[in-house]
C-alpha positions in Angstrom: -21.9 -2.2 17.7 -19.4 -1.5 15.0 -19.9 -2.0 11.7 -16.5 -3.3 10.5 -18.1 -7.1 10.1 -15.6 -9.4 8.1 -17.2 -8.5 5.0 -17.3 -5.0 5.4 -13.2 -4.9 6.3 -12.8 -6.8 3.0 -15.0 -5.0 0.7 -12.9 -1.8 2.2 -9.5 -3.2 1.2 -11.1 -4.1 -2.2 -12.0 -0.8 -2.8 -8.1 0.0 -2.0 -6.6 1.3 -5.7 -3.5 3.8 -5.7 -3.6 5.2 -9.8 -0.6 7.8 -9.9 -1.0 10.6 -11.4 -1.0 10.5 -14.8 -0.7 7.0 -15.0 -2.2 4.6 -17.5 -5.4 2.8 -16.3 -8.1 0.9 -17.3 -10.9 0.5 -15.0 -14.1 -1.5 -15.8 -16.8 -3.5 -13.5 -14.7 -6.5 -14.2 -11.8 -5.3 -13.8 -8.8 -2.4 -12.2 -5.7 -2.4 -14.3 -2.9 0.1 -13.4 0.4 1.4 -15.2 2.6 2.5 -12.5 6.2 4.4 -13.3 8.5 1.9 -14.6 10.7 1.9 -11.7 8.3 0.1 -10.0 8.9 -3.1 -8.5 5.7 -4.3 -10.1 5.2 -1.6 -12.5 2.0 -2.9 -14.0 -0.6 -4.9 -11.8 -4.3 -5.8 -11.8 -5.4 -4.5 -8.7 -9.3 -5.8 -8.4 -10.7 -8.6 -10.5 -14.4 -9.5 -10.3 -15.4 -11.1 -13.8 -17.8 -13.7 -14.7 -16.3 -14.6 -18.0 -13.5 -17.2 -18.6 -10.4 -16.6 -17.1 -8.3 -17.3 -20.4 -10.4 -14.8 -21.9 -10.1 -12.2 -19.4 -6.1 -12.9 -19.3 -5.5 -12.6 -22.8 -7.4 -9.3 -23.0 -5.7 -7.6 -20.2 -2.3 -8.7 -20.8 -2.8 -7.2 -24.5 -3.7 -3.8 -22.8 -0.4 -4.3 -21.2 1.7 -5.0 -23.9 0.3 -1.9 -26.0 1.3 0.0 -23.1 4.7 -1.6 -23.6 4.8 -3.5 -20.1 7.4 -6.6 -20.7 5.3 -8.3 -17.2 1.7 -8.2 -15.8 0.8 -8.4 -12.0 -2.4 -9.3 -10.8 -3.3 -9.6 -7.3 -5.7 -12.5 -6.6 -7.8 -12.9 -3.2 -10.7 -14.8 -1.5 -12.9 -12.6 -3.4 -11.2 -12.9 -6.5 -12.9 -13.9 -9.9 -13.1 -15.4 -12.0 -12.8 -19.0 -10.6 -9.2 -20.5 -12.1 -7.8 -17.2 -12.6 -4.8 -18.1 -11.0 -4.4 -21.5 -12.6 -5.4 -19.7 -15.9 -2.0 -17.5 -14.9 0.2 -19.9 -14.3 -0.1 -21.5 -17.7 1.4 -18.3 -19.6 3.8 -18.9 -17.2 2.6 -16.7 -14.4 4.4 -17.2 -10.5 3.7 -15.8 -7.1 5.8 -13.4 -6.1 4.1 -11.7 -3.2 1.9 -13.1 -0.2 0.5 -10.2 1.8 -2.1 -10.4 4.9 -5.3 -8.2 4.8 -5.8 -7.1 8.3 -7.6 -4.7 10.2 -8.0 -2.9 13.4 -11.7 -1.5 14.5 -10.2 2.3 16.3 -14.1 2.3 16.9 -13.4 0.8 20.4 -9.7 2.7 20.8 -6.5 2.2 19.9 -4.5 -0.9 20.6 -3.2 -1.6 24.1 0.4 -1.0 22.7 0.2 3.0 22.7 -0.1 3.0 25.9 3.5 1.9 26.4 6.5 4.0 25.8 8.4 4.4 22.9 11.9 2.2 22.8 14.8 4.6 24.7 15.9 7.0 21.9 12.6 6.8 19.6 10.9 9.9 18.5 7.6 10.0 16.2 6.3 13.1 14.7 4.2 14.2 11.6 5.6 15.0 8.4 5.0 18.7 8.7 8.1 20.9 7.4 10.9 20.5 4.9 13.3 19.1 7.5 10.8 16.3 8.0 9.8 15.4 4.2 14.0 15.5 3.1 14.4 12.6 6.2 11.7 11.1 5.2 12.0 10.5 1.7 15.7 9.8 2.3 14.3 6.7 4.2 12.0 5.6 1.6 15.2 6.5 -1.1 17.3 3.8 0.6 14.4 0.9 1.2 12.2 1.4 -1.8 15.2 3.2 -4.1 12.0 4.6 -6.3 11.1 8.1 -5.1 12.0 11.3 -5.9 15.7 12.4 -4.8 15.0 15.3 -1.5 17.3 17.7 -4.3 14.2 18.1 -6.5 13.5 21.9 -6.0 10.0 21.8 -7.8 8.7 18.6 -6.0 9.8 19.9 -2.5 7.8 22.8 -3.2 4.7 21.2 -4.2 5.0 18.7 -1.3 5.8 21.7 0.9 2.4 23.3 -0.5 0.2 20.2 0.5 1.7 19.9 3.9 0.2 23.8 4.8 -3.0 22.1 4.1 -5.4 20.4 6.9 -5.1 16.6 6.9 -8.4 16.3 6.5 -8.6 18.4 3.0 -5.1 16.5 1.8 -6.4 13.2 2.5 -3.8 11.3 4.6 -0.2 12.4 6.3 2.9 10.9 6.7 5.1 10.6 9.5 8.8 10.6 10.4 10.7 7.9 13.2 14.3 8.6 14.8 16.5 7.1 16.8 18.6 9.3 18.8 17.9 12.0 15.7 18.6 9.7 13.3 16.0 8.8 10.4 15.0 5.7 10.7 11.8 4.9 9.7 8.8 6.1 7.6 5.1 5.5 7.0 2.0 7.3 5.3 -1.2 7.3 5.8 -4.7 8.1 3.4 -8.0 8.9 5.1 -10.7 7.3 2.7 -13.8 8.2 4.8 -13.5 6.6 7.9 -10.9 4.3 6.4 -7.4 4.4 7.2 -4.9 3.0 4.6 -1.7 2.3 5.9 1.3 2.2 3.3 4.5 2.8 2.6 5.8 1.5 5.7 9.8 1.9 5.5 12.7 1.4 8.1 16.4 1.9 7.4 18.5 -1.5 7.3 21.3 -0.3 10.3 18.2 0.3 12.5 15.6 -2.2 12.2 14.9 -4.4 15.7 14.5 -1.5 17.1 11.0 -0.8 17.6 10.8 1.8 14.9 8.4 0.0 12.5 5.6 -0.1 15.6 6.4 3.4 16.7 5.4 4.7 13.2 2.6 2.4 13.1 0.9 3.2 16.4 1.4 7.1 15.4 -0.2 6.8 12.5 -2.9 4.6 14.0 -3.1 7.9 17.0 -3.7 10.5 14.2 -6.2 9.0 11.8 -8.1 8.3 15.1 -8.0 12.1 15.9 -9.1 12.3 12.4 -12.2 10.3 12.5 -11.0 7.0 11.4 -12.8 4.3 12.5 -10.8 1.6 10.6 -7.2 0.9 10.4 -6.2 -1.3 7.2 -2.9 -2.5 6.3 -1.5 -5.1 3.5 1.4 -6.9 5.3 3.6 -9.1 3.6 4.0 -12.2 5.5 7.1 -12.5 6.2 8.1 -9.1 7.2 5.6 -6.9 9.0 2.4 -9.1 9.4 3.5 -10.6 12.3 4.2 -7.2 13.8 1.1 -5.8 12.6 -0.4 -9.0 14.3 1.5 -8.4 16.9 0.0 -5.0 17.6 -3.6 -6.5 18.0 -4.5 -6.2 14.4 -6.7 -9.1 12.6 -6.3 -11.0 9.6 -9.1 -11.3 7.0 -7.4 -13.3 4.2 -4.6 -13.2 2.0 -3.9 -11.7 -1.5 -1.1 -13.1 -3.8 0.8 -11.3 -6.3 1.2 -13.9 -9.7 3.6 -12.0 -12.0 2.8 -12.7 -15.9 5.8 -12.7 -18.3 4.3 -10.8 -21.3 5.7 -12.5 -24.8 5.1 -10.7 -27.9 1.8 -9.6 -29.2 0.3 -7.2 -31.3 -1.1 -4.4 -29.0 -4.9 -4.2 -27.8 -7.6 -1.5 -27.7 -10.1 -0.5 -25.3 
């Protein structure tokens, strides 16, 4: 029997934190606050929340840690297993909105991979790992043109460190990334970290000119293939829903509940200490 029960897949995305390097955090039992790079679409979030005080008071105190860090906004994700009780209604009267909806779901690899690899890729659709410079230029040039955040492929001293971690085994890296064409043209993109037997999914990017093209699966299956090789046993993803959790649906994956992204405009305030 596997042991990816409903709670168990959503304590597992809970646990799900990506903290830059180098970047501002504060991380308590009540709380995970993170200061990504301003260029950022949300460059400052609250990424886990479990707090038994009141939410005004838990508000106020993170969103002064934010200003101090000189953050003009505050995002804080809020699920079913969210709390305090009326944090989002505490939110919304400084003025907080939803600006983001994304599905948790899961697939169990315990019992194989979805029915779906077992079909051939769309005519002209190539997957492979990220595994050479060639590769991580496409690759990033993808992410460039969707996300328009990551490093430019021109960066001599981040190619080489990226080059560096790629002559290392997946397993001692901690996740891989891989690279879609169409017809030898970049199209698509998607990593992958290996958290035990946890897969996280992310990053998930196709090109505008070549979407509806089967890319997005291709480099979801692929990545769903490795981690397996690797000893995943889970497969987790954060879809937003009204882009890719359908697809991921679509692909046999299962939805445990839904996180929503309230973005906090932060007035003026003198700044806070932890």
């Amino acid at each position: 029997m596997s042991r990816w029960t409903p709670d168990a897949v959503r304590a597992a995305a809970a646990e799900w934190v990506w903290v830059p390097p180098g970047a501002p955090e504060v991380d308590t039992d009540e709380y995970h606050l993170v200061g990504y790079p301003e260029s950022f679409e949300h460059p400052t979030q609250v990424a886990r929340c479990r707090s038994a005080r009141p939410a005004d008071d838990l508000v106020d105190e993170v969103a002064g840690i934010a200003r101090g860090w000189g953050r003009s906004t505050l995002g804080w994700w809020v699920g079913d297993g969210t709390t305090p009780a009326g944090l989002g209604e505490a939110l919304a009267r400084r003025g907080a909105e939803v600006v983001e909806t994304v599905d948790v779901l899961a697939f169990d690899l315990a019992g194989g991979l979805p029915d779906a690899v077992r079909r051939p890729a769309p005519a002209g659709v190539d997957v492979r790992l990220v595994d050479d410079a060639d590769a991580l230029r496409a690759a990033n040039d993808v992410s460039v043109q969707v996300w328009d955040a990551l490093v430019p492929e021109d960066d001599d001293a981040w190619l080489a460190a990226e080059l560096a971690d790629l002559g290392r085994p997946i397993r001692d890296r901690g996740g891989f990334s891989v690279l879609a064409t169409v017809d030898g043209v970049p199209a698509a993109t998607g990593g992958c970290t290996l958290a035990d037997d946890v897969a996280r999914l992310w990053g998930a990017a196709t090109v505008p000119a070549l979407r509806g093209r089967g890319v997005y699966t291709a480099v979801l299956l692929h990545r769903m293939a490795v981690a397996r090789e690797h000893g995943a046993t889970l497969a987790l993803v954060k879809g937003r829903v009204g882009t890719s959790a359908p697809i991921l649906r679509g692909a046999g994956f299962t939805a445990y509940g839904q996180e929503h992204l309230y973005r906090q405009p932060l007035g003026a305030g003198a700044p806070a200490t932890v």
